[in-house]
C-alpha positions as CSV (number, residue, x, y, z in Angstrom):
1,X,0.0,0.0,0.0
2,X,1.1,3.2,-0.9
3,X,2.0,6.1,1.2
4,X,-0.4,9.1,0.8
5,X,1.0,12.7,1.9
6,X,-1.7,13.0,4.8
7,X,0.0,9.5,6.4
8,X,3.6,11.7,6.1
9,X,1.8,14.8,7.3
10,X,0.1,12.9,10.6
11,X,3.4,10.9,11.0
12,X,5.3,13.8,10.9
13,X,3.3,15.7,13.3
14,X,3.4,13.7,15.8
15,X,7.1,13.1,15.5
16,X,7.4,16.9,16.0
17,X,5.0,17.4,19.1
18,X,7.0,14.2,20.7
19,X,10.5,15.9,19.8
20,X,12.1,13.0,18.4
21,X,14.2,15.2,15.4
22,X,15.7,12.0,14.5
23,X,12.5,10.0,13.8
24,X,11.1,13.7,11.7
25,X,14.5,13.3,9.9
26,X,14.2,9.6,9.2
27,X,10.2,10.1,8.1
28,X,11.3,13.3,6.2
29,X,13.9,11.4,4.1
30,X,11.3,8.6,3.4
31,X,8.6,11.3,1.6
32,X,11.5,12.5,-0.4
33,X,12.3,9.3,-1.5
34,X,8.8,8.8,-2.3
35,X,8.0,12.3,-4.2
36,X,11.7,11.7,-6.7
37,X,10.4,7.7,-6.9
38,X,6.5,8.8,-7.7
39,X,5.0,6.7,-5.4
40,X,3.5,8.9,-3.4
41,X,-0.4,10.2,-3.5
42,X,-0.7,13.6,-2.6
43,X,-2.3,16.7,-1.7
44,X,-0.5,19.9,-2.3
45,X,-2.4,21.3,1.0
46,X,-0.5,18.6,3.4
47,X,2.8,19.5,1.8
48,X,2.3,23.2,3.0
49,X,0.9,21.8,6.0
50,X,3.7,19.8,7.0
51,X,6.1,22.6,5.6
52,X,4.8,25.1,8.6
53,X,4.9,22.6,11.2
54,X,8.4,22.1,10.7
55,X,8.7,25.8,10.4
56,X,6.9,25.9,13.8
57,X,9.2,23.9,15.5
58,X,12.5,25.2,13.7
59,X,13.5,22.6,11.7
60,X,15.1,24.4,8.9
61,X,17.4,21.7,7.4
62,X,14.6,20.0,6.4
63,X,11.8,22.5,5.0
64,X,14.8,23.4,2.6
65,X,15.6,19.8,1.8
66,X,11.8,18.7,1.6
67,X,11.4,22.4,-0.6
68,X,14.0,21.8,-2.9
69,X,11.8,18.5,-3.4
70,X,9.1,19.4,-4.0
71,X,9.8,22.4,-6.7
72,X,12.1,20.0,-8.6
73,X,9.3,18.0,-9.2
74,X,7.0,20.5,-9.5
75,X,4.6,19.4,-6.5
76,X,4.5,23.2,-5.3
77,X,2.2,26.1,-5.0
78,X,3.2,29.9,-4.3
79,X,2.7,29.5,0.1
80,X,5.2,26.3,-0.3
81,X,8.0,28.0,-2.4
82,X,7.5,31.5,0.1
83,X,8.0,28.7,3.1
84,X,11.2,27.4,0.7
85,X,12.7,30.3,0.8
86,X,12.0,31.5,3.8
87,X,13.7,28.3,4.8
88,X,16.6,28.8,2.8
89,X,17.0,32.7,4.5
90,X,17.1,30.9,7.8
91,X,19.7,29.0,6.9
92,X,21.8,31.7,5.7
93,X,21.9,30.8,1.9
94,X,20.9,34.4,1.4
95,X,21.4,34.2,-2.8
96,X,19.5,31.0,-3.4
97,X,16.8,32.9,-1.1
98,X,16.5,35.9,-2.9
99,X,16.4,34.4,-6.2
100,X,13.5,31.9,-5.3
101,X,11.5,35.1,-3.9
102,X,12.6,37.2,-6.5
103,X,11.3,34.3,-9.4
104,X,8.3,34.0,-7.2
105,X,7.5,37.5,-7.4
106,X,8.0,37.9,-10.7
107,X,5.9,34.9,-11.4
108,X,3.3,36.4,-9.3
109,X,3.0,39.9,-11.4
110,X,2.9,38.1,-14.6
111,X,0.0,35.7,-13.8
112,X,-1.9,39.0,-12.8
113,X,-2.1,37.3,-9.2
114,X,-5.0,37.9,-7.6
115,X,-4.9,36.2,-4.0
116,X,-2.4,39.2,-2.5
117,X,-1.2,37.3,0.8
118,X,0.9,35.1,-0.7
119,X,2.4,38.3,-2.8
120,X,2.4,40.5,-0.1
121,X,4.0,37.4,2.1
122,X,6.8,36.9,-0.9
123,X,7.8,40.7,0.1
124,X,8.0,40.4,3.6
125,X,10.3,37.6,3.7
126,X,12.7,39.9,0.6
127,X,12.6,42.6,3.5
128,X,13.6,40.1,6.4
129,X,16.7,38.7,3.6
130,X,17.7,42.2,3.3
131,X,17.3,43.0,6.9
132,X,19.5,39.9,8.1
133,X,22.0,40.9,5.0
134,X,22.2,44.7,6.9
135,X,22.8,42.9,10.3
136,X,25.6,40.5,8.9
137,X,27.2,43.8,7.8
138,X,27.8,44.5,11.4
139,X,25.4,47.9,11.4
140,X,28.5,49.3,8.8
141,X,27.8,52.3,7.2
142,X,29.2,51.4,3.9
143,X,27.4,51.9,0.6
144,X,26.7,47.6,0.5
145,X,25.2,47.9,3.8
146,X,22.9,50.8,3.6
147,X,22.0,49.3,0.0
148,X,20.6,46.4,1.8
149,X,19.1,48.4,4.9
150,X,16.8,50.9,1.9
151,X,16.1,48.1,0.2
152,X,14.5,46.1,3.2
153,X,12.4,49.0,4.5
154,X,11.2,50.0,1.3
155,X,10.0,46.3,1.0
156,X,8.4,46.1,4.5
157,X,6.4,49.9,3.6
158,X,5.4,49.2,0.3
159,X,3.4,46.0,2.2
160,X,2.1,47.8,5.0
161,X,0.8,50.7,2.7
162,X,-1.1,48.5,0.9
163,X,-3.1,47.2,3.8
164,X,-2.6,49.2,6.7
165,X,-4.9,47.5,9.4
166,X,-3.6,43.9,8.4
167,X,0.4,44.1,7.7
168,X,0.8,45.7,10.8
169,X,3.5,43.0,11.1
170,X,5.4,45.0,7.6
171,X,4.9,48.3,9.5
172,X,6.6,47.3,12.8
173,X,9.8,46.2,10.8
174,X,10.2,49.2,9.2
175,X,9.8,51.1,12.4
176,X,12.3,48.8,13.4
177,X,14.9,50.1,11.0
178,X,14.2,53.6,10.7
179,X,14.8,53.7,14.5
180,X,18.2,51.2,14.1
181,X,19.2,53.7,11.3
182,X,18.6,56.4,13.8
183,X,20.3,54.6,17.2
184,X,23.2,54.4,14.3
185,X,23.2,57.7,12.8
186,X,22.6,56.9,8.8
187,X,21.0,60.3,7.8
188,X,20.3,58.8,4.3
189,X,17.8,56.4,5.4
190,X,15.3,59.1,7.1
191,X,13.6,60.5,3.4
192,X,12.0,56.7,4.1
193,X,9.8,58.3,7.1
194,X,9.7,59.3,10.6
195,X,9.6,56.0,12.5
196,X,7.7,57.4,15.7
197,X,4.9,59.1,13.1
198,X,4.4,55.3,12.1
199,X,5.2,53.9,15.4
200,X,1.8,55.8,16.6
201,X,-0.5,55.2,13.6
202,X,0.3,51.2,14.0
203,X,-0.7,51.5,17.9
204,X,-3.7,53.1,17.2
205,X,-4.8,50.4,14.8
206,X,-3.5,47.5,17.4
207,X,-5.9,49.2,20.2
208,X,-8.7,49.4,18.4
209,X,-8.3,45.6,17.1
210,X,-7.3,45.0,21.1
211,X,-11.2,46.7,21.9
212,X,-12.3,44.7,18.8
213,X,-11.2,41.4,20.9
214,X,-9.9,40.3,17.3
215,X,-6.2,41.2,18.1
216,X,-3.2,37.7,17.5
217,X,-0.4,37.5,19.2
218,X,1.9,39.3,16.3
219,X,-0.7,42.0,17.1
220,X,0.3,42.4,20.7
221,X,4.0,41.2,19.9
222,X,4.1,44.5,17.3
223,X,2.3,46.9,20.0
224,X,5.0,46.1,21.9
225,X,7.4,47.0,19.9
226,X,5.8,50.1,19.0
227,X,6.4,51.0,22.3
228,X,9.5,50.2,22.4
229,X,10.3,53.2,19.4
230,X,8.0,55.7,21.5
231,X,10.6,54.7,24.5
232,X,7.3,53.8,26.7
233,X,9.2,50.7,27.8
234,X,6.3,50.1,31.1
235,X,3.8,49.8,28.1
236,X,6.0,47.6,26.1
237,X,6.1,45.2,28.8
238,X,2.5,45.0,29.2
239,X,1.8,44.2,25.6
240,X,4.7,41.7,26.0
241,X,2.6,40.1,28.8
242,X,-0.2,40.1,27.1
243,X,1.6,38.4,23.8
244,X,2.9,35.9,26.2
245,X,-0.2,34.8,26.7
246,X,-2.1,33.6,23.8
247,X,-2.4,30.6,22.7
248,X,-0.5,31.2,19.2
249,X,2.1,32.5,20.7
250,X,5.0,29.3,20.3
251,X,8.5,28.9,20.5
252,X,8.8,30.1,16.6
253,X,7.1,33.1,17.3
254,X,8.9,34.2,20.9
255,X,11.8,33.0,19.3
256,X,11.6,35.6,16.1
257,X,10.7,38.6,18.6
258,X,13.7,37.4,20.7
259,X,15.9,37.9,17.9
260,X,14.4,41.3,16.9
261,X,14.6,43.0,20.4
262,X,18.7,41.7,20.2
263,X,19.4,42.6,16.7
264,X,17.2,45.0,15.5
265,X,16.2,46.7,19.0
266,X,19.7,45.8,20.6
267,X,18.2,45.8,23.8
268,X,20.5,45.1,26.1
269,X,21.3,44.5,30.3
270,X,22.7,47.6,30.7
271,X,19.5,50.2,29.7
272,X,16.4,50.2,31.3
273,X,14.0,48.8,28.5
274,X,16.3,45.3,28.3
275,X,16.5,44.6,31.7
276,X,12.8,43.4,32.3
277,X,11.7,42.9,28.6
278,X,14.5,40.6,27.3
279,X,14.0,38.6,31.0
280,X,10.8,37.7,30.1
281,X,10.6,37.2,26.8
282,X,13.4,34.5,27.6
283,X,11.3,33.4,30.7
284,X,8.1,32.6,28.5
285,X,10.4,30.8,25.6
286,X,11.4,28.5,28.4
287,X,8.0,27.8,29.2
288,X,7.0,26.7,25.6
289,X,8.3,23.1,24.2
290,X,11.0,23.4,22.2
291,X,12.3,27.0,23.4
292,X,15.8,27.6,23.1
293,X,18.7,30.3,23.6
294,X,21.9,30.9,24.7
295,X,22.9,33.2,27.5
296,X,26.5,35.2,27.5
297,X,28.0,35.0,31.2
298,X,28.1,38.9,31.9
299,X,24.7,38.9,30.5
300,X,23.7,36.4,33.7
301,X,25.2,38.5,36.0
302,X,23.4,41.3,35.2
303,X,20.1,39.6,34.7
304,X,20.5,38.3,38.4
305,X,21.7,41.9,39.5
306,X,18.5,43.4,38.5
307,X,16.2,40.5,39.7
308,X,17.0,41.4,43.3
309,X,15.6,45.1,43.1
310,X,12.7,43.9,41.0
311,X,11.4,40.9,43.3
312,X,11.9,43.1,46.1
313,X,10.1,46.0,44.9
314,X,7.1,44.0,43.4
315,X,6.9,41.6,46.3
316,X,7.1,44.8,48.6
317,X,4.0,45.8,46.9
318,X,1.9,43.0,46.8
319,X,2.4,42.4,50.5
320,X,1.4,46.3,51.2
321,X,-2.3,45.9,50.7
322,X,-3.2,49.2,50.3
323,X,-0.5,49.8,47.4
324,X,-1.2,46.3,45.7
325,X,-4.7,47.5,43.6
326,X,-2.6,50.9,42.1
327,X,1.2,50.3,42.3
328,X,2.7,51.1,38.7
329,X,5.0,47.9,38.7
330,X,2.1,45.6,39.9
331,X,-0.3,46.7,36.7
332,X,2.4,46.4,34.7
333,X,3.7,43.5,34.8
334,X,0.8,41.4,36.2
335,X,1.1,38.5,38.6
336,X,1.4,35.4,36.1
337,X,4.2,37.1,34.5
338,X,5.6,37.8,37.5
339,X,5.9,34.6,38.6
340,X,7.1,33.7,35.0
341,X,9.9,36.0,35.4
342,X,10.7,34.5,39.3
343,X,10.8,31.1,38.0
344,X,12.9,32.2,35.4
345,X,15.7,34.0,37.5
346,X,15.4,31.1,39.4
347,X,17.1,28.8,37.0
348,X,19.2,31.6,36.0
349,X,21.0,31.6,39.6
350,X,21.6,27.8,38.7
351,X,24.4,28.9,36.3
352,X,26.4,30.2,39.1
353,X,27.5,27.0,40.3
354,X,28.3,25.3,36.8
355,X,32.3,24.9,35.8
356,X,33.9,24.7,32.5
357,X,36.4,22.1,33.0
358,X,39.5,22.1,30.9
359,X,43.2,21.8,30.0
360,X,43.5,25.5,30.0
361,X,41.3,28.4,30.6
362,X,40.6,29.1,26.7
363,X,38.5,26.0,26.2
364,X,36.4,23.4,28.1
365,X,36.4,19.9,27.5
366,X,33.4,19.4,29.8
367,X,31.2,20.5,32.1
368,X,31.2,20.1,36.0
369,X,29.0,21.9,38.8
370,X,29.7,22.6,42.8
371,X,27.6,20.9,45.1
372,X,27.5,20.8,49.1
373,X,29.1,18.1,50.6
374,X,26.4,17.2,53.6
375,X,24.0,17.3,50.6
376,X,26.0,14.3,49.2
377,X,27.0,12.7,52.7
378,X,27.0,14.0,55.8
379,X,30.2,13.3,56.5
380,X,31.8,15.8,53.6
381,X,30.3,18.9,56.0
382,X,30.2,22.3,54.3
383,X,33.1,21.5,52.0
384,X,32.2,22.3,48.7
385,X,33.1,19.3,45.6
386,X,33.0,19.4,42.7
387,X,30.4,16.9,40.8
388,X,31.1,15.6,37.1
389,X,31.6,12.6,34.8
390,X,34.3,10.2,35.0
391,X,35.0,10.2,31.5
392,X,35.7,14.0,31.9
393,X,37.8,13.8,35.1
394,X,39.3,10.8,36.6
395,X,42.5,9.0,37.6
396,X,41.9,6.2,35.9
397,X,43.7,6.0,32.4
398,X,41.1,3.5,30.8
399,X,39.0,6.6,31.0
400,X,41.1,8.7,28.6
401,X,39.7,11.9,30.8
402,X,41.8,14.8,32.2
403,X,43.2,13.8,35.8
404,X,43.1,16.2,38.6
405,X,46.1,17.5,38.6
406,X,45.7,18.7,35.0
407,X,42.4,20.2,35.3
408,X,41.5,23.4,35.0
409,X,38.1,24.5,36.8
410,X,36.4,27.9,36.2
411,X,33.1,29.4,36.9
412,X,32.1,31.9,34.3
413,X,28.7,33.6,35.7
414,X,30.7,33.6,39.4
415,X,34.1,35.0,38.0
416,X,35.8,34.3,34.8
417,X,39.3,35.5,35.5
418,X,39.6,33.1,38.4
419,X,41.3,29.2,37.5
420,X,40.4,26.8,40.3
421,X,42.6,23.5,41.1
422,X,41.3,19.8,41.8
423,X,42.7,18.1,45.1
424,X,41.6,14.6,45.0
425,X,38.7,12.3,43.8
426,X,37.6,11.1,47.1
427,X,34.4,9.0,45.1
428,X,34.2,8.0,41.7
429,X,32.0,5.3,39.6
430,X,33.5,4.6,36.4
431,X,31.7,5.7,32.8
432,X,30.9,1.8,32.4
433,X,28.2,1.8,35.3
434,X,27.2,5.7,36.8
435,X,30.0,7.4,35.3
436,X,30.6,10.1,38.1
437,X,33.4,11.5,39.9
438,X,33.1,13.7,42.9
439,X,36.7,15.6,43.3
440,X,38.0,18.5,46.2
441,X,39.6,21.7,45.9
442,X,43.0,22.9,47.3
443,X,42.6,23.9,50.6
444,X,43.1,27.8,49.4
445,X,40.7,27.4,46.4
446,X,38.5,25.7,49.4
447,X,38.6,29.5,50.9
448,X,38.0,31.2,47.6
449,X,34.8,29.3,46.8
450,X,33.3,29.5,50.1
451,X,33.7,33.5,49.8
452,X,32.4,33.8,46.0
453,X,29.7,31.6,47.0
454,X,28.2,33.0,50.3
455,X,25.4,34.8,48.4
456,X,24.2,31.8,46.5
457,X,20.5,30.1,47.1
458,X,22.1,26.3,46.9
459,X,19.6,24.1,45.2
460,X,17.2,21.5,47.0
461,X,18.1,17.9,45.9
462,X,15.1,15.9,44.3
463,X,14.4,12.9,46.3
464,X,11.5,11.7,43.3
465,X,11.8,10.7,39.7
466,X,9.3,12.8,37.7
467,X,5.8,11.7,37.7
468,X,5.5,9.7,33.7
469,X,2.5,10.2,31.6
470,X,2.3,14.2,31.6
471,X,4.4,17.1,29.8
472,X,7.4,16.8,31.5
473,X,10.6,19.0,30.9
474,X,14.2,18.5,32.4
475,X,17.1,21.4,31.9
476,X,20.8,21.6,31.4
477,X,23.0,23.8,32.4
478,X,26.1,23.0,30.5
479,X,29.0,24.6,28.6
480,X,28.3,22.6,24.9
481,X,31.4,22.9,22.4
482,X,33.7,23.5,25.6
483,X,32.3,27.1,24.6
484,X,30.5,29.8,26.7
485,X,28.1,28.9,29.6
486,X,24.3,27.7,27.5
487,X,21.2,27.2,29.3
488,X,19.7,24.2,26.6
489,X,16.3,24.5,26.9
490,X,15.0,23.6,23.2
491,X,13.3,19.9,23.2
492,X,13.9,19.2,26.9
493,X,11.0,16.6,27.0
494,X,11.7,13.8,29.9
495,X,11.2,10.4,27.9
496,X,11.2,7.8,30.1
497,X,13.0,7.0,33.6
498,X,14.7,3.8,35.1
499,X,16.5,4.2,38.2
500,X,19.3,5.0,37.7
501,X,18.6,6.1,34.4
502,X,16.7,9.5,32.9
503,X,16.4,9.8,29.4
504,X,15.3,13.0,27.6
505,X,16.0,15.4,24.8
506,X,17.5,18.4,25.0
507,X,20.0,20.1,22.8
508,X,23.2,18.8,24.1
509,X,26.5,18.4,22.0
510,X,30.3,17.4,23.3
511,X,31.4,19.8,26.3
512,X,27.8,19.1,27.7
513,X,29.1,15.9,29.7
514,X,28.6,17.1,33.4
515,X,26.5,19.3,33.4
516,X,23.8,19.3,35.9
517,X,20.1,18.1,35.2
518,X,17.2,20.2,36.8
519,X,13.5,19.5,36.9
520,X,11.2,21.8,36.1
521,X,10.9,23.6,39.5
522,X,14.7,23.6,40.0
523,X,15.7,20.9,41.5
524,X,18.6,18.9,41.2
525,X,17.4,16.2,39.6
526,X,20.9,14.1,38.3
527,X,24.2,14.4,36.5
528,X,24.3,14.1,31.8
529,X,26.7,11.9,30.5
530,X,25.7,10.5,27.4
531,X,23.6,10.9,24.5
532,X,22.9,9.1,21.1
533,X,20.4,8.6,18.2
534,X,19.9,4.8,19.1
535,X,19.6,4.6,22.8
536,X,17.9,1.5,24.5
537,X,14.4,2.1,25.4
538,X,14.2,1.7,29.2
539,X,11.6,-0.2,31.4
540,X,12.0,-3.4,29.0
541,X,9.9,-1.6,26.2
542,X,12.4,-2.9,23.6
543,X,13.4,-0.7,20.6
544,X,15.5,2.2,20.3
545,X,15.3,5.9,19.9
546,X,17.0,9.4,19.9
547,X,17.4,10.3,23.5
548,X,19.8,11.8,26.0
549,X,21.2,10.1,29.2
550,X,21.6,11.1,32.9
551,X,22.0,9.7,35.7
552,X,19.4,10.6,39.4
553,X,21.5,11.9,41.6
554,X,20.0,10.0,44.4
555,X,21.2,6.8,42.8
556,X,24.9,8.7,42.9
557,X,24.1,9.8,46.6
558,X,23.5,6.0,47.4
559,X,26.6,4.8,45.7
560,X,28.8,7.6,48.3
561,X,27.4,5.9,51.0
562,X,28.5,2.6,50.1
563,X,31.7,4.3,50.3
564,X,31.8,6.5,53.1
565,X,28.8,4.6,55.6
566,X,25.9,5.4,55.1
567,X,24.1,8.7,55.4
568,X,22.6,9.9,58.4
């Protein structure tokens, strides 16, 4: 029996919502096969179908190898070529981008095209090429650069102009780069319009759609930014809250107006209107399956230095009754995103704990974190150990890892210019069974930690596996590549669980071995070692499937007392 694209299209969906990227690229490569082999029945409407859900879930690579398909063999319309292409943009292949848009277009006028959201969506996605083509120029000022800035905007206003109340989203770009070219000081850009005029006449048309009750998420994401150009950042942050909160607001959407508040807005830590915004917009992508982003060190600090004045000024509030109906802060930013932003901070204090471990302080070859000893055993006191893999640190030369006196130790979010030294491993398990190693410090590094460390909320242990059968999500911390510190939070979906073994996906790559495992309320839930696209199911379920492996860190806790006596 043949394969029809709706059985690829239900396949693939569910593949997508259970974040198994292996089994979509597996199924992905089968339709291919099938549309160059002919054996496939179709439907033109499940290719686009299953062309946006990959989009959705950011799964470039393939929309440009299933596009490419699909317009060699002509089974294509103009929404699957304007996905294509889009595809290709995200990808970086800027050229074959342009010229599929540009064909499209031309295509389009030719064939006196009548349906205009496909046109109109063909020139949005030229303006966003030309936009990231501007932004790869590093903001220069040369004639290349402001070639591609003009021709972007002019793309995004000739949209807008044509439909006013519905490309709101075509408007709130070009605001975007008016106000860049402004921030930057390109004076040839302004005969394109005064970016706060436009700013205004967009909000106007969002409020009334807001009063309509028919306003999307874009809507509120774009309000948002228009207040972010009128510099009413308390404003901003209440249409952010309020995007937050629908329900088609995804990780594809929070993670475009991520990117747009960095690049476009460069919002940053240091000015008022980044400190609370770019927080929770990174809180909310956290929340939504398959939310990822990577956090810069100084970046953390920062983020953790304002979250004290924040929580204790809102919390303040709340608890003074009379304040808590009229306080500015309170209306603002609202309770559930509040507690969105709490949670969030939360598991950003994690990273001050977590190590880069290495042969020198330029590059990691793993990951390690610091964890209470009397946590561990209570024996070990108030010493502070460091916890990793035995194939990343260990004294055994089967385990080809770095040994302790080689090892260089260094906490980036806690202070990068310090190098810390191992002592001894005083328990290890080798790689072969729980594959952890639990190593001291120098006496005088001992002292330096305790000191740096004073401040920090220590994290509760978890004494449960996760409760199976609902949505569950687990989170690294973990320095991937041996690069900067990373908080992976894209496809962290908890699998399955067999004491001593978690498995999960999460987007973990060499240098993430050690890092710490958290549930989702920030507990120290185990230690990551391994990872692979044809891991053994657990529980006796047979099969195999693309999963990441940990180990609970109360089997490790067990394993210590074997050692030591046992915990009391």
């Amino acid at each position: 029996m043949k394969n029809t694209s709706k059985d690829y299209l239900n396949k693939i969906c569910k593949e997508l919502n259970e974040f198994d990227w292996f089994a979509v690229s597996i199924t992905c490569t089968n339709l291919i096969e099938d549309i160059f082999t002919k054996e496939i029945v179709f439907e033109i409407d499940d290719f686009h179908k299953i062309m946006k859900q990959l989009r959705r879930k950011r799964r470039f690579a393939l929309m440009v190898r299933l596009g490419d398909a699909l317009s060699i063999t002509s089974r294509t319309n103009f929404s699957i070529r304007n996905l294509y292409a889009q595809s290709l943009i995200e990808q970086g292949y800027f050229t074959s981008g342009i010229s599929v848009l540009e064909k499209l277009e031309l295509e389009m006028k030719q064939s006196q095209f009548k349906e205009l959201n496909e046109y109109f969506e063909t020139q949005g996605i030229l303006g966003r090429a030309y936009k990231q083509l501007f932004i790869r120029t590093g903001y220069s000022k040369s004639t290349t650069s402001i070639n591609f800035l003009e021709k972007s905007i002019k793309y995004y206003i000739e949209v807008y102009k044509n439909d006013t109340k519905n490309r709101t989203w075509h408007g709130i770009n070009a605001v975007a780069l008016l106000a860049m070219a402004n921030r930057h000081e390109i004076p040839s850009i302004s005969y394109l319009g005064d970016y706060t005029q436009l700013a205004n006449e967009i909000l106007s048309c969002i409020e009334g759609k807001e009063k309509e009750g028919t306003a999307d998420a874009w809507d509120f994401a774009t309000a948002a930014e228009c207040c972010l150009a009128l510099k009413d950042f308390d404003e901003s942050l209440k249409w952010l809250a309020g995007y937050s909160s629908q329900e088609d607001c995804d990780a594809f959407e929070l993670a475009s107006t991520l990117r747009q508040f960095e690049e476009i807005w460069e919002l940053s830590m240091d000015e008022k209107s980044g400190q609370i915004l770019m927080p929770l917009l990174r809180a909310e992508l956290l929340k939504r399956s398959g939310g990822e982003f990577e956090m810069d060190p100084e970046d953390i600090r920062k983020e953790l230095a304002v979250a004290k004045t924040v929580t204790s000024q809102y919390e303040s509030m709340v608890d003074d009754s009379s304040k808590s109906s009229s306080t500015k802060l309170e209306k603002v930013f609202g309770m559930d995103s509040f507690k969105t932003y709490k949670w969030y901070m939360q598991g950003a204090a994690r990273c001050l704990a977590v190590a880069r471990i290495g042969l020198d302080s330029s590059r990691g070859e793993g990951t390690g974190f610091l964890i209470k000893g009397n946590s561990l055993h209570a024996s070990l006191g108030e010493e502070l150990f460091l916890l990793t893999n035995s194939h990343v640190v260990s004294d055994d030369l089967l385990e080809k890892a770095l040994s302790p006196e080689e090892a260089i130790v260094i906490f980036e979010v806690l202070d990068s210019t310090l190098e810390f030294r191992l002592n001894e491993i005083i328990w290890s398990s080798p790689s072969t069974e729980l594959d952890a190693c639990l190593a001291s410090f120098s006496a005088e590094d001992q002292e330096k930690l305790l000191d740096l460390t004073k401040d920090v909320d220590w994290y509760p242990l978890s004494n449960t596996l996760p409760v199976m059968g609902m949505d569950q999500k687990v989170y690294i911390i973990g320095h991937p590549r041996g690069g900067t510190l990373q908080l992976s939070f894209q496809d962290n979906h908890l699998l399955d669980h067999q004491d001593p073994l978690i498995h999960y996906r999460t987007p973990t790559d060499n240098g993430s071995s050690g890092s710490p495992i958290f549930n989702r309320t920030w507990m120290l839930l185990g230690l990551h070692h391994a990872g692979g696209d044809e891991m053994k199911c657990l529980n006796d379920k047979g099969g195999v499937y693309s999963a990441n492996e940990g180990i609970y860190i109360q089997a490790i806790i067990a394993s210590i007392a074997e050692k030591l006596g046992p915990k009391v």
